[in-house]
N, C-alpha and C positions, 0 to 999 in steps of 0.2 A: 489447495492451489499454490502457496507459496512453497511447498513441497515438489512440485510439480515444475515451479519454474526455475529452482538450484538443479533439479536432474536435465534441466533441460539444458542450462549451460554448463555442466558437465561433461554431459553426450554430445551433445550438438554444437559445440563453441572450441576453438583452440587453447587451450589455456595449461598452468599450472597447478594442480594441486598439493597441497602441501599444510605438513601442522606444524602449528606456532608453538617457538622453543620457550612453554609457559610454566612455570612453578604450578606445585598442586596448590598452593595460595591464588596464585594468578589465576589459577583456572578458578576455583569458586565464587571471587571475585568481579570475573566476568559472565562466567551466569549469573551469580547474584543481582548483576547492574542491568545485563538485559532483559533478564523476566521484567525486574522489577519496576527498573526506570524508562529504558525504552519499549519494553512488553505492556506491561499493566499501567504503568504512570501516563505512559504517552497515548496510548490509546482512551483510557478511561477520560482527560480532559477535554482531549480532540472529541471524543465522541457526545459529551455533558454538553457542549460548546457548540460544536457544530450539525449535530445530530440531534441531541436534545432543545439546547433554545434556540437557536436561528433555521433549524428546520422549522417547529412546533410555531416560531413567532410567524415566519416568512407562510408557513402555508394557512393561518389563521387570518393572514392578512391578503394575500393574493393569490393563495388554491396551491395543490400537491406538484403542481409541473413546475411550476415558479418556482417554489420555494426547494426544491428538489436540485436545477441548475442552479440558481443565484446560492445556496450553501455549499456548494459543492464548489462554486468560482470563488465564495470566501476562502474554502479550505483551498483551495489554488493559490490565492494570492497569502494566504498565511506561511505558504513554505519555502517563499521567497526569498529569506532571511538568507541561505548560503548560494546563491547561483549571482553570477553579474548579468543583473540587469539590461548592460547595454547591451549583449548580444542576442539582437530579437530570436533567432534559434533555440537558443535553450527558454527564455521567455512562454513563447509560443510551446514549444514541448513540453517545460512545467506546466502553462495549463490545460492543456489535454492530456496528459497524462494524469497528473492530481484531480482534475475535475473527474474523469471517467471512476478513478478511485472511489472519490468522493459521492458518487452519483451513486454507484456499485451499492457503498455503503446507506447512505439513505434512504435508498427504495429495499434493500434489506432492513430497514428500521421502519417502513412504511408499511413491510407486509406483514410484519412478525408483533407488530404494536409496541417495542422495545427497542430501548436504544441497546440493549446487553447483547442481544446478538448481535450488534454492527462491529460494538467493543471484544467480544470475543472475535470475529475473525482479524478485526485492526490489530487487535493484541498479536495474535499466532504470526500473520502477517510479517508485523515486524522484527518478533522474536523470530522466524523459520525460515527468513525470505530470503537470506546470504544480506542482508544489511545489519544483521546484529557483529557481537563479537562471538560467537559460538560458532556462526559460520558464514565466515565473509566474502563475496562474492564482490571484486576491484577489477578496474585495470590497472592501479598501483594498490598496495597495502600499506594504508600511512599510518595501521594503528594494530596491536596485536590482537590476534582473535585464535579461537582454539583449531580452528580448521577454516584454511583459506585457499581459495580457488583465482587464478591471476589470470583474466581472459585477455586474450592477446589480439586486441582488436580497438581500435580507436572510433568504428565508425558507430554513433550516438544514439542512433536508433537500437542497434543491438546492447550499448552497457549505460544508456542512457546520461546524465547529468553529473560527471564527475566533483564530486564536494558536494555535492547537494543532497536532494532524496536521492543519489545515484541511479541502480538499477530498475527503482519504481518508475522512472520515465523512459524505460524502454519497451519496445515493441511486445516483446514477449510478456511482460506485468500487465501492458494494454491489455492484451486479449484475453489475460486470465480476470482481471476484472470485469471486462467484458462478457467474459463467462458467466460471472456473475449475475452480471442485470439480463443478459439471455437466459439465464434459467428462474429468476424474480417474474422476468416478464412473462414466460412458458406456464410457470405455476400462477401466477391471477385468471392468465385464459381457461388454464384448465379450473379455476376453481368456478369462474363465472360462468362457463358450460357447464357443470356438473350442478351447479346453484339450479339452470334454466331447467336442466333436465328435471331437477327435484321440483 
């Protein structure tokens, strides 16, 4: 999926692409930080955290649908940290964006009995998504990355929350999330018909 939405604004978006003038130092460097730190580190807490105990706490205390949105709007309001507040717009788009994320993620930790599957796609996700530094997907580039793509569009839906989660709160990330919990939700129907059938 995160594969799927760098080719899409590639193809389908106006922009710049272009690689960053990085020393072979620099380059290792910034794979090393994105596997590591924002690939493995960020996913593996987010997911213990939000997947493991405030899913596990939240649906032991008031059922799988509850606890399903109410950690998925914690993980919303957790990534508030870089957007202003006062602009209801981005407000409202970080939480339907991050929660859809977020939801994606926990009903994939709901069918699979594991929070590791939620952590591997979170991990690839982050690391693959044009938000790492391997390859960055802006409407400015405020930071060196080894392949950067400059889409040349302002409007929010398409490059989503600049400084923020950026491109995670656009349109295109929606619907590959969305992907997501449509094929979660495809695969329990088909399993709970094939159960009746048995």
């Amino acid at each position: 999926m995160p594969v799927l939405i760098c080719l899409f604004y590639i193809f389908f978006t106006k922009g710049t692409f272009e690689k960053g003038n990085l020393t072979y130092k620099e380059i290792i460097d910034v794979v090393t930080i994105s596997i590591l730190s924002s690939g493995i580190k960020a996913a593996v807490t987010e997911e213990i955290v939000f997947r493991g105990m405030i899913l596990r706490l939240l649906q032991n205390t008031f059922g799988k649908k509850c606890a399903v949105f109410v950690s998925s709007f914690l993980f919303a309001v957790y990534h508030f940290d870089g957007i202003d507040t006062s602009d209801i717009k981005k407000v409202i788009m970080m939480i339907i964006s991050v929660e859809i994320a977020g939801i994606a993620l926990a009903l994939v930790t709901e069918q699979t009995g594991s929070i590791w599957s939620s952590v591997m796609i979170h991990c690839l996700y982050n690391i693959l998504s044009g938000e790492s530094q391997i390859f960055h997907i802006d409407v400015a580039q405020n930071f060196p990355a080894i392949w950067m793509y400059t889409v040349n569009s302002k409007n929010m839906l398409l490059t989503g929350i600049n400084g923020s989660v950026g491109f995670t709160a656009s349109i295109p990330t929606m619907a590959g999330f969305t992907g997501i919990i449509l094929m979660v939700i495809y695969d329990e129907k088909k399993k709970k018909t094939y159960g009746k059938k048995l």
